[in-house]
KEDREN-389425 format. One record per residue: x, y, z of N, C-alpha, C, CB in turn; residue in one letter. Coordinates in steps of 0.2 Angstrom, whole numbers, plus 5000, padded with zeros to 4 digits. Glycine has a CB too. Example, Ala and Ser with C-alpha at 12.3 -4.5 7.8 and 13.67 -1.06 7.14 Angstrom:
506649725039506249785039506649845039505749785045A 506449895035506849955036506450005039507049975029S 
! end
This chain:
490049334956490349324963489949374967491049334963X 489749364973489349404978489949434982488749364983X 489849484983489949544988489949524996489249594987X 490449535001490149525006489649565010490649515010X 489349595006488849645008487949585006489049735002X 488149545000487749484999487649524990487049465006X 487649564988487349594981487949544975487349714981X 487849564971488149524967488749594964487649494962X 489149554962489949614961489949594954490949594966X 490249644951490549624944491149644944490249634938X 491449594939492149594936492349644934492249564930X 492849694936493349744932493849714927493749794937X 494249674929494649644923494749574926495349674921X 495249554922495549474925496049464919494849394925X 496349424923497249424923497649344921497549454931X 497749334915498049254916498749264919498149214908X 498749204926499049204929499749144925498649184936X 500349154922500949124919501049074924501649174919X 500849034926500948954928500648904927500848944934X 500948844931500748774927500048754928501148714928X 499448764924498848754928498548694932498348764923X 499148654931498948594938499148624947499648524937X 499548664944499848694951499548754953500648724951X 499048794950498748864953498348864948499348944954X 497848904952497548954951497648974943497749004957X 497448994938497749024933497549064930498049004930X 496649104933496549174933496549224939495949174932X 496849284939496549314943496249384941497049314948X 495849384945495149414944494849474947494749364945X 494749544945494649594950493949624950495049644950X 493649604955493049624955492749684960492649574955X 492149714959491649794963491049764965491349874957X 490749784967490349774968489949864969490449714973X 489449844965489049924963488749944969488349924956X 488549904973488149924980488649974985487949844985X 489149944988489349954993490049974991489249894996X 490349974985490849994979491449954982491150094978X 491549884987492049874989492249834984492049854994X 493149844982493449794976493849744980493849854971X 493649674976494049614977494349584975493949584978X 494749534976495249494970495149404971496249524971X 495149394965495049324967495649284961494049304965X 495649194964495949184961495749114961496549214961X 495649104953494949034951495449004947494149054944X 495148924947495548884942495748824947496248924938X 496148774945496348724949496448734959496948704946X 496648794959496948804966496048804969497648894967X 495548804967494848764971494848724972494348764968X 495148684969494948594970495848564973494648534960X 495748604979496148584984496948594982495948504987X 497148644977497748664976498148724979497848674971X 497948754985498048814991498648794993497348824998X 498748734995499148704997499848704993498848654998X 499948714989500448674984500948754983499948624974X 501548734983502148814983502248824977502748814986X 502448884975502748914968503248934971502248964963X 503748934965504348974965504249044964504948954960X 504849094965504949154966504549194959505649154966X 504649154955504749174945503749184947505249084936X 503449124949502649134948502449174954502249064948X 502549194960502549204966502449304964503349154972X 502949314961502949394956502549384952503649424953X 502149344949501849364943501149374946501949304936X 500849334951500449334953500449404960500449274954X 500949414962501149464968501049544961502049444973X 501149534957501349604951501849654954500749654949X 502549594956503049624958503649574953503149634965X 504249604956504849564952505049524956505449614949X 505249474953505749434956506449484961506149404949X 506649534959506949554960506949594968507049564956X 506249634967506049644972506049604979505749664970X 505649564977505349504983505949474986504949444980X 506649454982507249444984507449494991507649454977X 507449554987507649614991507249625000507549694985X 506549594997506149635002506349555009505149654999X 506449505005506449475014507249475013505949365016X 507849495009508349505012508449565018508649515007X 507949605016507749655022507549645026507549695021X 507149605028506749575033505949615032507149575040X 505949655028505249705026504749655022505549775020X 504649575020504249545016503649535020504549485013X 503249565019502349555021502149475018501649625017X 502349415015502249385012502649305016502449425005X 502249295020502849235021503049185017502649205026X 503349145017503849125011504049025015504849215010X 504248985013504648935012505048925011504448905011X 505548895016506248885013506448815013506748935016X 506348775008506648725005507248695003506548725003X 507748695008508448695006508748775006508448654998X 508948784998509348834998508648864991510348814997X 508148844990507648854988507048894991507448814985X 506648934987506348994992505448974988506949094989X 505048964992504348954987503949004991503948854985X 503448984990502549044991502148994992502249084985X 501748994996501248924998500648984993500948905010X 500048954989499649014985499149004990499448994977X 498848984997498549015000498849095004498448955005X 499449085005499749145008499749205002500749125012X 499949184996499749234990499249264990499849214983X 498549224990497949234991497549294995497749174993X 497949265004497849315009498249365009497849285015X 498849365005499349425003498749495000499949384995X 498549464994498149484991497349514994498149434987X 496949474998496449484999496549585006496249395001X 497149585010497149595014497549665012497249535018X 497549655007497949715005497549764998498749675003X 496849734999496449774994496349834996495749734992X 496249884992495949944991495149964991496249954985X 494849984994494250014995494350044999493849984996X 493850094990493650164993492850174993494150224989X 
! end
């Protein structure tokens, strides 16, 4: 995967994402890039061929966030959730574009 600097990055680890591989994404992936040392995350698999779109419940929404159910509960009961969310009835899902940008925007580089 290239770098937005254009050099090529490599992989520090990757992560099988616990969902149904029609529905998401079901690697996610952390990569450096040696140039420029900025670190990224990706997240490969069906959610390319136009599955950004499609919502996971709470239970995949933490496994992918590498938080708990429990937390994520708590945080928009607070009104503190960085993560916007869908609410479907009395059901609570995660659009995996907004996981994505959750993700991308909240990287670490140093």
């Amino acid at each position: 995967m290239k770098c937005r600097c254009g050099h090529e990055a490599e992989m520090l680890f990757e992560r099988e994402i616990q969902v149904p591989a029609d529905m998401a994404g079901n690697l996610l992936r952390c990569w450096r890039c040696p140039v420029c040392a900025e670190q990224f995350h990706s997240i490969e698999g069906p959610l390319e061929a136009g599955g950004a779109m499609r919502v996971v419940d709470e239970r995949e929404a933490a496994i992918i966030l590498g938080k708990s159910v429990h937390t994520l509960r708590n945080e928009r009961a607070q009104g503190r959730s960085s993560v916007p969310y869908v609410r479907q009835g009395r059901r609570i899902g995660y659009l995996l574009c907004d996981l994505a940008e959750h993700l991308m925007a909240h990287r670490v580089v140093q």
